[in-house]
C-alpha positions as CSV (number, residue, x, y, z in Angstrom):
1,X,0.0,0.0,0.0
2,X,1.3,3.6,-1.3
3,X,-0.1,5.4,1.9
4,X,1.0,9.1,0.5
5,X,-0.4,8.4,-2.9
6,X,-3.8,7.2,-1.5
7,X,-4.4,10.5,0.5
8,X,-2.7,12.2,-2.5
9,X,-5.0,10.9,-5.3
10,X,-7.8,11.5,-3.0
11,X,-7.3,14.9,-2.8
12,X,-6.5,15.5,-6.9
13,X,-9.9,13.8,-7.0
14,X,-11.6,16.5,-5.2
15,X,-9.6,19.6,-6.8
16,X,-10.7,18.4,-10.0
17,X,-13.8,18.0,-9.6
18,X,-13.6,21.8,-7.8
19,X,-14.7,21.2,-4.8
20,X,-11.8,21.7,-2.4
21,X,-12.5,23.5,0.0
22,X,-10.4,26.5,1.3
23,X,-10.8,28.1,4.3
24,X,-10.6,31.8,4.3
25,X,-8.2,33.1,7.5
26,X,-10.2,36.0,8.7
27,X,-10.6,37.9,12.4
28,X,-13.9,39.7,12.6
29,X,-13.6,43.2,14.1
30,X,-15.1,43.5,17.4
31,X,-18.1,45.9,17.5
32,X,-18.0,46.5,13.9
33,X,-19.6,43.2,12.4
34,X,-19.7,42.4,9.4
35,X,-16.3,43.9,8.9
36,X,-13.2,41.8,8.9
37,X,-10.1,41.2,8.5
38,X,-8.6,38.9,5.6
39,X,-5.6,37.9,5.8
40,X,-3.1,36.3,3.2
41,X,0.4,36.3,1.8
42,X,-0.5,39.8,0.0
43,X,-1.3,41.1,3.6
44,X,-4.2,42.4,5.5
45,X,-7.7,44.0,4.7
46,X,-10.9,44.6,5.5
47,X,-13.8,42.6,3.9
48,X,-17.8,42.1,4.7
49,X,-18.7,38.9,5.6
50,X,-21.8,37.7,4.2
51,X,-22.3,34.0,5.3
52,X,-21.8,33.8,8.8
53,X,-24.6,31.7,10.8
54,X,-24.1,34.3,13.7
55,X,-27.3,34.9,12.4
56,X,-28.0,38.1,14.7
57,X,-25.1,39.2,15.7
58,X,-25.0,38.3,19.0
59,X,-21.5,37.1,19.0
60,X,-20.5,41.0,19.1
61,X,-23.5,41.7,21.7
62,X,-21.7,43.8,24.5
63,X,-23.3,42.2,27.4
64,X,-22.6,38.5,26.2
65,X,-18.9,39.4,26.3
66,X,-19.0,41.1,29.2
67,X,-20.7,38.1,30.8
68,X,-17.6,36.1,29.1
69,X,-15.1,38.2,31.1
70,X,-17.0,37.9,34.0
71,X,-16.7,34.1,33.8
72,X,-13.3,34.0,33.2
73,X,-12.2,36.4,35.5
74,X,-14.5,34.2,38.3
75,X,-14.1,30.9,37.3
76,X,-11.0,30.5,35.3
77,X,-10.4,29.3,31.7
78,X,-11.7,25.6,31.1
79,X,-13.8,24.0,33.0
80,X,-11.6,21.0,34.5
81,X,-12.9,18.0,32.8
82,X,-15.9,15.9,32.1
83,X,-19.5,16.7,33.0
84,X,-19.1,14.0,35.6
85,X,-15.7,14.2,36.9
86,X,-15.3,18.2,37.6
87,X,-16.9,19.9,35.0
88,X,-20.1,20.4,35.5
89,X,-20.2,24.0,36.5
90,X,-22.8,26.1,38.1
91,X,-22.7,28.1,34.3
92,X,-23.7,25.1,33.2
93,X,-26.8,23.8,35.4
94,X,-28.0,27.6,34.7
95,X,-27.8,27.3,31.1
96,X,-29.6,23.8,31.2
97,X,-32.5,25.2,33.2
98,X,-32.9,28.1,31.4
99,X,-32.7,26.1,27.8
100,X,-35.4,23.8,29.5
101,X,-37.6,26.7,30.4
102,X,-37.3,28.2,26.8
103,X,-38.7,25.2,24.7
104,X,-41.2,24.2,27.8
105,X,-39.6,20.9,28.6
106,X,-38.5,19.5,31.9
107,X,-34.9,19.3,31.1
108,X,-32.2,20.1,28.8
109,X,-28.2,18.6,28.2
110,X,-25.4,20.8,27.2
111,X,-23.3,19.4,24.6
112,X,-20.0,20.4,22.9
113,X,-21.8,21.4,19.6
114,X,-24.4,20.8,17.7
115,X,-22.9,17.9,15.6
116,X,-22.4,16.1,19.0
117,X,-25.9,16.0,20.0
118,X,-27.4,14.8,17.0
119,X,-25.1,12.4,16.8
120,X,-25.4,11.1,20.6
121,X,-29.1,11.8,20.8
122,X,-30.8,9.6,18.5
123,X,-27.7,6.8,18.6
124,X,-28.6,6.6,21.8
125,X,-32.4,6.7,21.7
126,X,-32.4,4.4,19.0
127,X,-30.1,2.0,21.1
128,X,-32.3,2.4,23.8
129,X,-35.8,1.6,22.0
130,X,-35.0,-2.1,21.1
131,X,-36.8,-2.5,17.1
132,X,-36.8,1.0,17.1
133,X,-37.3,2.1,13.2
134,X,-36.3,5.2,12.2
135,X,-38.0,7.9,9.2
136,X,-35.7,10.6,8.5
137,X,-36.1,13.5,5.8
138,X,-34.2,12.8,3.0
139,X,-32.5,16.8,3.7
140,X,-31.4,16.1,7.2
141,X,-28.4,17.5,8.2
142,X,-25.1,14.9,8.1
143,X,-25.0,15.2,11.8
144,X,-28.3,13.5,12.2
145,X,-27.5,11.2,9.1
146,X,-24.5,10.4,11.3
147,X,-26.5,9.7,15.0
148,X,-29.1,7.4,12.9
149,X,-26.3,5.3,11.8
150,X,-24.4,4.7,14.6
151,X,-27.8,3.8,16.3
152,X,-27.6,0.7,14.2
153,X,-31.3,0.6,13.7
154,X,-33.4,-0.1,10.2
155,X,-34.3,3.7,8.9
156,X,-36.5,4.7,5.8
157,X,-35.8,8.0,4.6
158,X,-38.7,10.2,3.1
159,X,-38.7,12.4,0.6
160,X,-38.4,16.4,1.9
161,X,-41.3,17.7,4.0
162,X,-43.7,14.9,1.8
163,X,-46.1,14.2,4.3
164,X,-48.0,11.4,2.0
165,X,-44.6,9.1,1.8
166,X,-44.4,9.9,5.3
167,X,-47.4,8.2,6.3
168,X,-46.7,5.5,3.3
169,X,-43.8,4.4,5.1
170,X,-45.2,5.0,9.0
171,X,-48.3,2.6,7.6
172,X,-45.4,-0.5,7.1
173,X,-45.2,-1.2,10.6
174,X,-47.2,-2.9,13.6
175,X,-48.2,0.5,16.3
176,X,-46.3,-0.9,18.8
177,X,-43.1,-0.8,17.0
178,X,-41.2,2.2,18.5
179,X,-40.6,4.8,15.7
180,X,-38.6,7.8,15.5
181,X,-39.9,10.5,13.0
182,X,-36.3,12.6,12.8
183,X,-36.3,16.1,10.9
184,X,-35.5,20.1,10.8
185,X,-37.4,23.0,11.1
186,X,-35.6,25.1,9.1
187,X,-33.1,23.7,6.2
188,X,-30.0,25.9,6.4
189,X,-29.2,25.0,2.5
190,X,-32.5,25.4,0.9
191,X,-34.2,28.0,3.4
192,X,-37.6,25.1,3.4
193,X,-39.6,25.2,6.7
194,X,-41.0,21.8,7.6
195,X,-44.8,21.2,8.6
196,X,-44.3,20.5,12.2
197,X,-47.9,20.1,13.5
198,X,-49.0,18.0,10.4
199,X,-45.6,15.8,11.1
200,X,-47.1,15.5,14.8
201,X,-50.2,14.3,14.0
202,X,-48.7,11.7,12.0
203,X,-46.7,10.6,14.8
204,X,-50.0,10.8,17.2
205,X,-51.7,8.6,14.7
206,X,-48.8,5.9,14.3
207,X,-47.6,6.0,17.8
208,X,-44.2,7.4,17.1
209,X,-41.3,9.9,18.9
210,X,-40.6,13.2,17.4
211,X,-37.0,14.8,17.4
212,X,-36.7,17.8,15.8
213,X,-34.1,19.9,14.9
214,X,-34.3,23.5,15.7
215,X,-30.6,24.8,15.1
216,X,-31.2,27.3,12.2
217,X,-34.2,28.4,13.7
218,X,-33.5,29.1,17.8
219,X,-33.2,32.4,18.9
220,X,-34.4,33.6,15.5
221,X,-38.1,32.7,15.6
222,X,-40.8,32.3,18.5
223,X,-42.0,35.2,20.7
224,X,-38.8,33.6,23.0
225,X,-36.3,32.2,20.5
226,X,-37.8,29.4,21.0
227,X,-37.7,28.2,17.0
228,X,-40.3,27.5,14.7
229,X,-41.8,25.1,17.1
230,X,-42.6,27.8,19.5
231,X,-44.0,30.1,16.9
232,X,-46.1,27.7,15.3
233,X,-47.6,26.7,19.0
234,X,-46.6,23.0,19.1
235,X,-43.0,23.0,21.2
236,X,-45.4,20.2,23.9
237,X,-46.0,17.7,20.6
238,X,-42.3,17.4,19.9
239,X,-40.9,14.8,22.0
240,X,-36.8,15.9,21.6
241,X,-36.0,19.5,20.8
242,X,-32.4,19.9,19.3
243,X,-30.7,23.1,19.0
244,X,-27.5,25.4,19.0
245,X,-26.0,27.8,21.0
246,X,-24.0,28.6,17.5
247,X,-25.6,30.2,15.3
248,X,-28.9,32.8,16.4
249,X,-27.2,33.0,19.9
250,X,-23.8,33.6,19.0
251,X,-21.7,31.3,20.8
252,X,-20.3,27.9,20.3
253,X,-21.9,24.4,21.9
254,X,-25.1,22.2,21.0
255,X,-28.0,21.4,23.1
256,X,-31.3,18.5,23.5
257,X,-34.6,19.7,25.6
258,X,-36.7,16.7,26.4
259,X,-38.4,15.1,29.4
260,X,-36.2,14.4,32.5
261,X,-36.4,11.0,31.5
262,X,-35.4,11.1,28.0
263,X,-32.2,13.8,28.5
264,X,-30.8,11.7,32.0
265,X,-31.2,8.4,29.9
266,X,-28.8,10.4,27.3
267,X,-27.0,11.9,29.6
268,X,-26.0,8.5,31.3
269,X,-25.9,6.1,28.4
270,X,-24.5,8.5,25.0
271,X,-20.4,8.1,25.2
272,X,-20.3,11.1,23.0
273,X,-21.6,13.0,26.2
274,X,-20.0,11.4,28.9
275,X,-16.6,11.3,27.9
276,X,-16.0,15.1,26.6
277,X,-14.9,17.5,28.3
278,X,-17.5,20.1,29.6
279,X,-17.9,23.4,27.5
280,X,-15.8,26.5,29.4
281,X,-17.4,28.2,32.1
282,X,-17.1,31.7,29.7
283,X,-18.3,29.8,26.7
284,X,-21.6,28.7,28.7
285,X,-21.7,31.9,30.7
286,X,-22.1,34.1,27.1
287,X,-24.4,31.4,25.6
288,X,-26.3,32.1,29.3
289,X,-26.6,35.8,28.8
290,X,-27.7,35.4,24.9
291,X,-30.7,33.4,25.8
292,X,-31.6,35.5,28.6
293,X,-31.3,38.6,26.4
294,X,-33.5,36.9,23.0
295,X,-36.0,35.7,25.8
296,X,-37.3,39.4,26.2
297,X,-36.0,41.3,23.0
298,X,-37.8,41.1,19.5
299,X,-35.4,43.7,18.0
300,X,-32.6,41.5,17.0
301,X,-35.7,39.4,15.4
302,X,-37.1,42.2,13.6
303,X,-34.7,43.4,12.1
304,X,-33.2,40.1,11.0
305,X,-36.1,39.2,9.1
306,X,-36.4,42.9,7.1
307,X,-32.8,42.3,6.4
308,X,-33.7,38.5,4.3
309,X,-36.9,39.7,2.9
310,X,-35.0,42.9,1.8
311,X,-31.8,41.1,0.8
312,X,-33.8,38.8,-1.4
313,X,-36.4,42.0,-3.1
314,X,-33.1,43.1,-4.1
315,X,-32.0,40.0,-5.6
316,X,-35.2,39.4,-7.5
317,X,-35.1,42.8,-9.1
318,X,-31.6,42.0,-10.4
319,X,-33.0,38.9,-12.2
320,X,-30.6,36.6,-9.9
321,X,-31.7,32.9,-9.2
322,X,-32.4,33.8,-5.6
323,X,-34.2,29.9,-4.1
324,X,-37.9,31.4,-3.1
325,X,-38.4,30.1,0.2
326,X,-40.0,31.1,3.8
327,X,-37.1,31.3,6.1
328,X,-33.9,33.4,6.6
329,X,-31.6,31.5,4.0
330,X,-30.8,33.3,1.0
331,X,-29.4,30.6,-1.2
332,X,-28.4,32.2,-4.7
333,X,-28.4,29.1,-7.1
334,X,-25.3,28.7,-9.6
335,X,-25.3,25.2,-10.5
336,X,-21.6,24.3,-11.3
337,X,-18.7,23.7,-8.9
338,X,-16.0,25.1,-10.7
339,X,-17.8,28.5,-11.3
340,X,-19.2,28.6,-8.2
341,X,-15.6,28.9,-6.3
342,X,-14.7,31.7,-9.2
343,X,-17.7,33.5,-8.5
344,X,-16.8,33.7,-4.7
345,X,-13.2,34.1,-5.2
346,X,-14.1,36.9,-7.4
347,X,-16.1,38.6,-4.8
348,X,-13.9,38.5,-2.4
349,X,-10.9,39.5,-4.4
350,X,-12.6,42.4,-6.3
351,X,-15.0,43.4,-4.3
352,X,-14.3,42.6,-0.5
353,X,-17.0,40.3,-0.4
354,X,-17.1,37.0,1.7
355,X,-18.9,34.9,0.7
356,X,-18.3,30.7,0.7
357,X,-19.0,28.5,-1.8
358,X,-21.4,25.5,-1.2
359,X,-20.3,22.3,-2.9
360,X,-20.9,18.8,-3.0
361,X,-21.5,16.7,-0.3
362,X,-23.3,19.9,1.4
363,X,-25.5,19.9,-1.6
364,X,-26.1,17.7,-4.1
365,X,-24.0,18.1,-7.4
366,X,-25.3,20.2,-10.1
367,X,-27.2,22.7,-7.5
368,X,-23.8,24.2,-5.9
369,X,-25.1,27.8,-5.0
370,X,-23.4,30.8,-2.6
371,X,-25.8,30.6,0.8
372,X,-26.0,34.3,2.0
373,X,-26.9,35.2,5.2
374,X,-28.0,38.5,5.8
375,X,-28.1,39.8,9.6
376,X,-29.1,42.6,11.6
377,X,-25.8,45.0,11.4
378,X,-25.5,44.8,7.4
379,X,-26.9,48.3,6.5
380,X,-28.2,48.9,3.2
381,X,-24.8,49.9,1.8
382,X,-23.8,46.7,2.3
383,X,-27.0,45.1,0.5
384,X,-26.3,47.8,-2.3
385,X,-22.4,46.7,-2.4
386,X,-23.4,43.0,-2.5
387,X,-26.2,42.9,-5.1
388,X,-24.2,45.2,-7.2
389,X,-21.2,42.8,-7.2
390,X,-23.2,40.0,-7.6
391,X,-25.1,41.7,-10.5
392,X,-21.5,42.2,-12.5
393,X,-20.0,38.9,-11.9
394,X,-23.1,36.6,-13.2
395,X,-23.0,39.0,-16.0
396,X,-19.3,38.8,-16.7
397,X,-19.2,35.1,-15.9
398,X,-22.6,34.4,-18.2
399,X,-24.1,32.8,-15.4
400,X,-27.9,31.8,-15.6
401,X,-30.4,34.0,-14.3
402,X,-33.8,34.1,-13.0
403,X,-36.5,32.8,-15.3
C-alpha cells in the first residue's frame, strides 16, 4: 500500500472536480460586524462577511462578552474535565435550566456542539428503544444522518417535507413498533420550513417519537427564540428539541430539551456526552446571557427578518436565481462547482465580499449555490455593495439567471 499516494490521489480527485475547499483566514472586528479582516500572503484587509450563521449578531452583543469576562475572571479558563468528573459548573446547570424553560420541557443537556448531539441523541435513543425504526427526511443535516447510523437501527428516509410518503412508510409497521420520526425546522441550504404540527399528527396517529431539529431556527423565531416550534404553538408535541447555541445566539456548543427522562437516559448512556470535556465556564456563561437577552427582546428578530426579505427584493429585481423560500436563508443558485468557487473568489478579491461557496456533499451536485446570510448589522450599503457585485459577476461570468 502507497499510503501518500492514496491520500494524495484523494485529494486531486476533489480539486478536479472543484470542490476543495479553502478556508478563508479572517478575524472579525469586534463591534464592527460584518467587517473583517482577511488575511493572506498579500497582507491584511478589510472585507464584509456575508455567510456567517451568527445569524443576529450576538456574538459582538456587549453584554454577552461582558458576561464572558466575567466568567473568566471568576471561574478561570476551562472547566476541568468531564461533566461528571469536575466539569459540571454552576454556568452550566443555569444554562440547562434556562434552555429547558425556553422550549417548555423538563430538562435540557449541554453538549459540545451541535454535531455532538445529534449524533449522541438519537444513537442513543435508538439503542435504547430495542426495534426501534427510524424515518428521517431525506435533507437532514449529516450530523443526524450520522446519529441514525451509529444507532444501528433499520431507517427509511422520506422524501423532503412529503407528508403522504411519510405516512406510506409509517403505515409498514405494527403501532407498537417504536418509531422515531427525525427532521428540521428550518433547512439551512434550501431555506424550506417543515410542517411541524401535520408531522405531529402523524406521529400521534402511528404511535411514534418526534426529534426535531431546531438549530437554524433558535433564537431567530418564536416570541422567546424558542424556533419555529414555539411560533407555530406546538414546542409540547415534539418529544426531543435539538438546537444550538452557535448560530442565532452567537456562541459555540449544542444542546437537546426533552423530558427528565429522555435527556438523563442520554445523559447516562450516550459516550459522545459522557466522555467530553465540559464546555468553558465563559463559553456557557455568554451562551447564558444570549438566551436570557433573545428571551425578552424582539429587535434582534425584527430586524433580522427585514434584512432577508430585503436582501432577497433586491435579488429578485436583479434577475438573480435567488431559491424562493420562507425562512432566513438566501441561497443564490449557480449550479456548477467550478464556477461557483470563481464566483466567490471573485467577490472576495474584487469586491471585498465573503462569501463561501457551497459544494458537493453539502449539496447535491449540479445545485452548488453561494448561501447568504444577511443579519441585523449589514446596512443597506452593504446590501447595495453585495447585489451590485453580484449583479456584475453573473453578467461577466454568463451565469444563468432568474427565469
Amino acid at each position: 500500500m502507497d499510503y501518500k499516494k492514496t491520500f494524495a490521489d484523494a485529494l486531486k480527485s476533489i480539486r478536479e472536480e472543484g470542490r476543495y475547499r479553502e478556508f478563508a483566514d479572517i478575524k472579525r472586528r469586534c463591534g464592527k460586524f460584518p467587517k473583517a479582516e482577511h488575511f493572506s500572503e498579500d497582507g491584511t484587509r478589510d472585507i464584509k462577511v456575508w455567510c456567517s450563521n451568527d445569524y443576529l449578531g450576538m456574538g459582538q452583543n456587549a453584554g454577552v462578552r461582558e458576561a464572558m469576562h466575567e466568567a473568566i475572571d471568576s471561574a478561570g479558563a476551562g472547566s476541568g474535565g468531564t461533566r461528571n468528573i469536575s466539569g459540571t459548573t454552576h454556568y452550566h446547570v443555569e444554562l440547562e435550566r434556562e434552555l429547558a424553560d425556553l422550549h417548555g420541557k423538563q430538562a435540557a443537556l449541554l453538549f459540545t456542539s451541535g454535531y455532538v448531539g445529534n449524533d449522541a441523541s438519537i444513537s442513543t435513543i435508538v439503542q435504547l428503544l430495542p426495534g426501534c425504526v427510524i424515518f428521517s427526511d431525506e435533507k437532514n443535516h449529516a450530523s443526524m444522518i450520522a446519529g441514525i447510523r451509529h444507532g444501528g437501527g433499520p431507517k427509511h428516509i422520506w422524501r423532503h417535507n412529503d407528508l403522504g410518503h411519510l405516512e406510506e412508510l409509517l403505515k409498514q409497521h405494527d403501532p407498537e413498533t417504536p418509531k422515531l420520526i427525525a427532521f428540521e425546522s428550518v433547512y439551512s441550504m434550501d431555506g424550506h420550513m417543515a410542517p411541524i404540527a401535520e408531522i405531529c399528527d402523524l406521529a400521534d396517529k402511528y404511535n411514534a417519537m418526534t426529534y426535531l431539529d431546531e438549530v437554524h431556527a433558535v433564537g431567530l423565531y418564536g416570541p422567546r427564540g424558542g424556533g419555529v416550534a414555539e411560533r407555530d404553538g406546538v414546542m409540547d408535541r415534539i418529544d426531543v428539541i435539538e438546537g444550538t447555541l452557535a448560530k442565532g445566539f452567537g456562541i459555540m456548543g449544542g444542546y437537546i430539551a426533552a423530558s427528565a427522562d429522555i435527556v438523563d437516559a442520554i445523559r447516562s448512556f450516550a459516550p459522545g456526552f459522557i466522555f467530553t470535556t465540559s464546555l468553558a465556564p465563559a463559553i456557557v456563561a455568554g451562551a447564558l446571557k444570549s438566551v436570557r437577552h433573545l428571551k425578552v427582546s424582539q429587535i434582534e428578530r425584527e430586524r433580522h427578518q427585514e434584512r432577508a426579505r430585503t436582501l432577497k427584493r433586491r435579488l429578485r429585481e436583479a434577475g438573480l436565481p435567488v431559491m424562493e423560500n420562507p425562512s432566513h436563508i438566501v441561497p443564490v443558485m449557480v449550479g456548477d462547482p467550478v464556477l461557483c468557487k470563481a464566483l466567490t473568489d471573485a467577490l472576495m478579491d474584487r469586491f471585498s465580499i465573503y462569501v463561501q461557496p457551497i459544494n458537493y456533499p453539502t449539496v447535491p451536485r449540479g445545485t452548488e449555490r453561494i448561501r447568504l446570510t444577511p443579519g441585523p448589522l449589514h446596512s443597506d450599503a452593504d446590501i447595495d455593495h453585495l447585489v451590485e457585485a453580484l449583479n456584475v459577476l453573473w453578467g461577466e461570468m454568463d451565469l444563468r439567471r432568474a427565469a
